[in-house]
N, C-alpha and C positions, 0 to 999 in steps of 0.2 A: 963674235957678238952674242951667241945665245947664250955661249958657255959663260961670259960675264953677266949677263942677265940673272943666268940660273943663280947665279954666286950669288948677285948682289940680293935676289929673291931669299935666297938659303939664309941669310944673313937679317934682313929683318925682322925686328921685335911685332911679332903677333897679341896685342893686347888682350888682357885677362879678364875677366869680371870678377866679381866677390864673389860668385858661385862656381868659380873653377873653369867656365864653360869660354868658349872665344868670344871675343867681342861683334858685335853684328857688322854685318857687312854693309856695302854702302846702301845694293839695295834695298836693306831691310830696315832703313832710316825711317821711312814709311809709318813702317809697323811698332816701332819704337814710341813713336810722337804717340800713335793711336794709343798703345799700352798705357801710357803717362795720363793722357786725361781721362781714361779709364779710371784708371785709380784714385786720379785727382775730383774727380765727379762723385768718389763715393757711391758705388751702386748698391741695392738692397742685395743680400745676400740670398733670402725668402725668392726673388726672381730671377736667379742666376740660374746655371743649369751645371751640372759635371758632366765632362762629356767619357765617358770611359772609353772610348777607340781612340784616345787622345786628339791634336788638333788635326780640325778638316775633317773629323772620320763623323759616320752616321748618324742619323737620328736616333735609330733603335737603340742606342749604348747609354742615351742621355734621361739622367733620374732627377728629376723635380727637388731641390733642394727642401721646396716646402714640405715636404713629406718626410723629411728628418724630423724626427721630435727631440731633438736637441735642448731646447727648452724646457719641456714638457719632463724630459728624465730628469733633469736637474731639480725639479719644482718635486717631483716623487720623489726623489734621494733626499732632499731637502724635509717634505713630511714623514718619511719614516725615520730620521734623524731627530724629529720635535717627538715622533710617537714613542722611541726609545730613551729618549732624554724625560719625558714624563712620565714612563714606568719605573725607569730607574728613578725617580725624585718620591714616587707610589711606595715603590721597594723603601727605600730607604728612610720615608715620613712614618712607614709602619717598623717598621726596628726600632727605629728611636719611640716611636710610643712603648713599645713591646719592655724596650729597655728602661724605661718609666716605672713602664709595670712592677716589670721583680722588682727593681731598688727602691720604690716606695713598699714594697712590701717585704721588703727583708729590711727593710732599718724598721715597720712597723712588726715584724715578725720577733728582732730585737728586742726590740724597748719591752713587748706583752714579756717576752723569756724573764729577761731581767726583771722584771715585775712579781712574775710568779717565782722567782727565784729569792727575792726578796723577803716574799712573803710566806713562802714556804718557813725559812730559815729566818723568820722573825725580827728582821730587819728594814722594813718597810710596811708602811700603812694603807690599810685595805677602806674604801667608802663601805659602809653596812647599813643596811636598812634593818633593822632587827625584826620587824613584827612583818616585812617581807619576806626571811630569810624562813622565817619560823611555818610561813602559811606553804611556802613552797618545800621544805623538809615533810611537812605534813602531808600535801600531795604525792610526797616521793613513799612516805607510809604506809600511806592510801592501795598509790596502787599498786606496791608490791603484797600486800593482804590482798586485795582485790584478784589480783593474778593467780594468789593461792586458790580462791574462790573456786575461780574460772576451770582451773587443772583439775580441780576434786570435780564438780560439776562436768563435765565432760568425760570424765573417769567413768562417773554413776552413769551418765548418760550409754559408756561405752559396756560397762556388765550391766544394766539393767537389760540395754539392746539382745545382747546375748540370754538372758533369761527369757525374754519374750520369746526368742528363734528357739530356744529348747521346750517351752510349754510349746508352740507351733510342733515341735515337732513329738514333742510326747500325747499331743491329741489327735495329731494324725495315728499314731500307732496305737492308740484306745481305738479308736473307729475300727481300725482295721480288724484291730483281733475281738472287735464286739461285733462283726460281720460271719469271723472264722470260729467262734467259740461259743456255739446257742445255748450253752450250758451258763454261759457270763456276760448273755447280750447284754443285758439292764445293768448289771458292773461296770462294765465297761462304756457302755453309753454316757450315762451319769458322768463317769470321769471325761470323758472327752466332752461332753457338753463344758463343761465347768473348766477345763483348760481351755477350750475355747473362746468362754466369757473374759477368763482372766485375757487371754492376747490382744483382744479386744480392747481391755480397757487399759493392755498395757502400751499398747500401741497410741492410745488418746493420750497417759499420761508422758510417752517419749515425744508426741506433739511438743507440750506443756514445755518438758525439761529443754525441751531442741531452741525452741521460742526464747526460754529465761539465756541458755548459753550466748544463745547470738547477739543479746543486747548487752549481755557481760562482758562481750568481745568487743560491742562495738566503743561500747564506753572507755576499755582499758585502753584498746590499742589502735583505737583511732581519736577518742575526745581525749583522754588524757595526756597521750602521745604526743598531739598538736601541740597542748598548753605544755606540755615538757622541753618540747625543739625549740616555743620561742623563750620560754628560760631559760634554754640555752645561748640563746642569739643575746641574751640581758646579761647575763652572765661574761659573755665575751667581751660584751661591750662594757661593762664594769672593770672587767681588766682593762682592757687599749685606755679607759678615762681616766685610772689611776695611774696607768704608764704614762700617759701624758700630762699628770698632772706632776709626779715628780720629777718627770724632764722639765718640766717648768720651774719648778722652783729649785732645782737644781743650777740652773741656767740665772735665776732672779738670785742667786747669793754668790754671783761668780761678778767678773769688773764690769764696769758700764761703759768700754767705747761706744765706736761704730758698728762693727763687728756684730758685738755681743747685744747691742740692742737689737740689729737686724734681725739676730737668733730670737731673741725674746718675742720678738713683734710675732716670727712666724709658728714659735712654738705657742703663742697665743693662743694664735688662729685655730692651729690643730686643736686645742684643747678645747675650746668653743664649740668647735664642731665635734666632739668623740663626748662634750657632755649633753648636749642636743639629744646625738643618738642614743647615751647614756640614759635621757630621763624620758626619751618618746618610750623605749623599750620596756622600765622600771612601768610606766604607766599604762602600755601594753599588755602586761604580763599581770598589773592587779585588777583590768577589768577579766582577762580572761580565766582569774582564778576565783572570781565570784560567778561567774557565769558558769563555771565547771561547778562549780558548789550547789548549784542552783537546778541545775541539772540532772547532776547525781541524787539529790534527793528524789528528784519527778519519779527518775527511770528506776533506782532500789524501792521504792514505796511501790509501785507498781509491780514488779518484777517479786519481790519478795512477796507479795501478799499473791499472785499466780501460785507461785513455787510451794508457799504454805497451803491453801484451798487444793491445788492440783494432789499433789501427796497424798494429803488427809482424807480426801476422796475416794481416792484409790484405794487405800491402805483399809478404809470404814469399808469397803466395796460400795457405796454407793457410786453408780454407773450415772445415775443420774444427773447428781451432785458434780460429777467431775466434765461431762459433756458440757452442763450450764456453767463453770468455771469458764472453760475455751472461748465460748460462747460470749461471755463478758469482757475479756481479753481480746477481742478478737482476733484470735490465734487457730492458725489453720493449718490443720493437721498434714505434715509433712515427714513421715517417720522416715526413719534408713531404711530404704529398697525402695523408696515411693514411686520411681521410677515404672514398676513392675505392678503390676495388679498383688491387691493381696487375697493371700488365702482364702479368706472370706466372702471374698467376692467372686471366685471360682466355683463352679457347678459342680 
């Protein structure tokens, strides 16, 4: 009897589940029902617990579901995904301008070449202002005579300087030897008095000369200078206005689609604007060469009439004459070494 038991037991199908696992047993019918409306009830998950001792095991194993930030990472993977997707949009909205850049300026880089290549080689037609072209060659004149000026006067300024340092020092060495030599006091006094006077008054007149250099400087190479660079800014833009003006009528003697009007409409536009900055510049450039004109008279009238009274002073020996020159200018005596006390004023 048992031994058939055991057979017909050996012999029954043990059902499966879809997880591999046996099917439950009768008592645990129970716990099955329970499981279902579990499920079917939809619990919060936020209130659930995991029990890590698995089931039945302790309290202390069990972690608050609410304390996963499951959400919370997703929503920061989520914004650092919008913060990288909007630097790369950053990155790439600046390239593309970048690449704006050059290719508007290499097809404008073009057209000026071709322009001046043109014109070079007497194939294309240049806009001329004549009686602008004439005032501004004249400036260019100006100040290369003016610069000559400037190099000789600093020159004179640089051996006159040296002439005063060797009368300084041929009066020191009359004193001395009218100290060491009673037989030629009065010789030699006489002389060093009288080198003395000249350092003196050559010293007043390197004032004078130091004063006319500086405003010969300031005019060449800072007022002239200015009104040069924006000639040159007129200048450039006279080319790019005539490059774009025979892009234009190049473009206006070709067929009339759709196409070729769109090209015309835009090479318009360009043109419009490159004669704007064409004739702001032209106009630019003729008040600042009346102004420069105007100018130049003030500061040579002035400068030149020091430079003659300083000289003539000097050279008459009038000591007098040449102080009240300074005097009128008011030009204050700054010779090379001012730095240092001079001689003169030493015990």
């Amino acid at each position: 009897m048992s031994d058939g038991i055991m057979s017909k037991a050996a012999t029954m199908e043990i059902p499966i589940n879809s997880n591999g696992n046996t099917g439950a047993l009768a008592e645990d019918d129970g716990l099955e029902q329970d499981l279902q409306q579990v499920m079917a009830s939809g619990p919060n998950l936020n209130e659930t617990s995991i029990v890590s001792g698995g089931y039945g095991g302790t309290a202390e194993g069990i972690i608050p579901t609410g304390s996963i930030k499951g959400p919370s990472m997703q929503q920061s993977g989520s914004s650092s995904s919008v913060a990288a997707a909007a630097a790369e949009e950053a990155t790439r909205g600046v390239a593309v301008e970048k690449l704006e850049t050059v290719k508007k300026w290499g097809l404008n880089t073009y057209k000026c070449t071709k322009q001046m290549i043109s014109e070079r080689f007497g194939r294309g037609s240049r806009t001329v202002d004549l009686e602008l072209e004439a005032q501004i060659e004249l400036l260019r004149d100006t100040k290369r005579k003016y610069g000559s000026v400037l190099r000789l006067a600093r020159a004179l300024t640089n051996h006159f300087y040296n002439m005063v340092q060797t009368q300084h020092a041929l009066g020191d060495a009359f004193a001395d030897l009218s100290q060491k030599s009673p037989e030629l006091r009065d010789e030699f006094g006489y002389n060093a008095e009288t080198q003395k006077l000249l350092c003196r008054n050559g010293e007043t007149l390197l004032g004078a000369i130091n004063f006319f250099v500086s405003s010969i400087n300031t005019l060449v190479n800072k007022t002239m200078e200015d009104t040069l660079m924006t000639i040159k800014m007129y200048e450039n833009a006279r080319l790019e206005f005539d490059a774009y003006r025979s892009d234009l009528e190049e473009l206006s003697l070709g067929p009339r689609d759709a196409a070729a009007t769109a090209r015309i409409d835009a090479a318009q536009q360009q043109y419009q604007v490159q004669k704007d900055k064409y004739e702001r510049l032209r106009s630019d450039v003729t008040i600042k060469l009346r102004f420069l004109e105007e100018n130049k008279v003030k500061v040579m009238h002035k400068q030149l009439l020091l430079f003659h009274n300083a000289i003539s002073a000097y050279f008459a020996g009038n000591q007098q004459q040449l102080e009240q020159t300074l005097e009128r200018f008011n030009v204050k005596l700054n010779p090379p070494g001012a730095d240092k006390p001079s001689w003169l004023e030493e015990p």
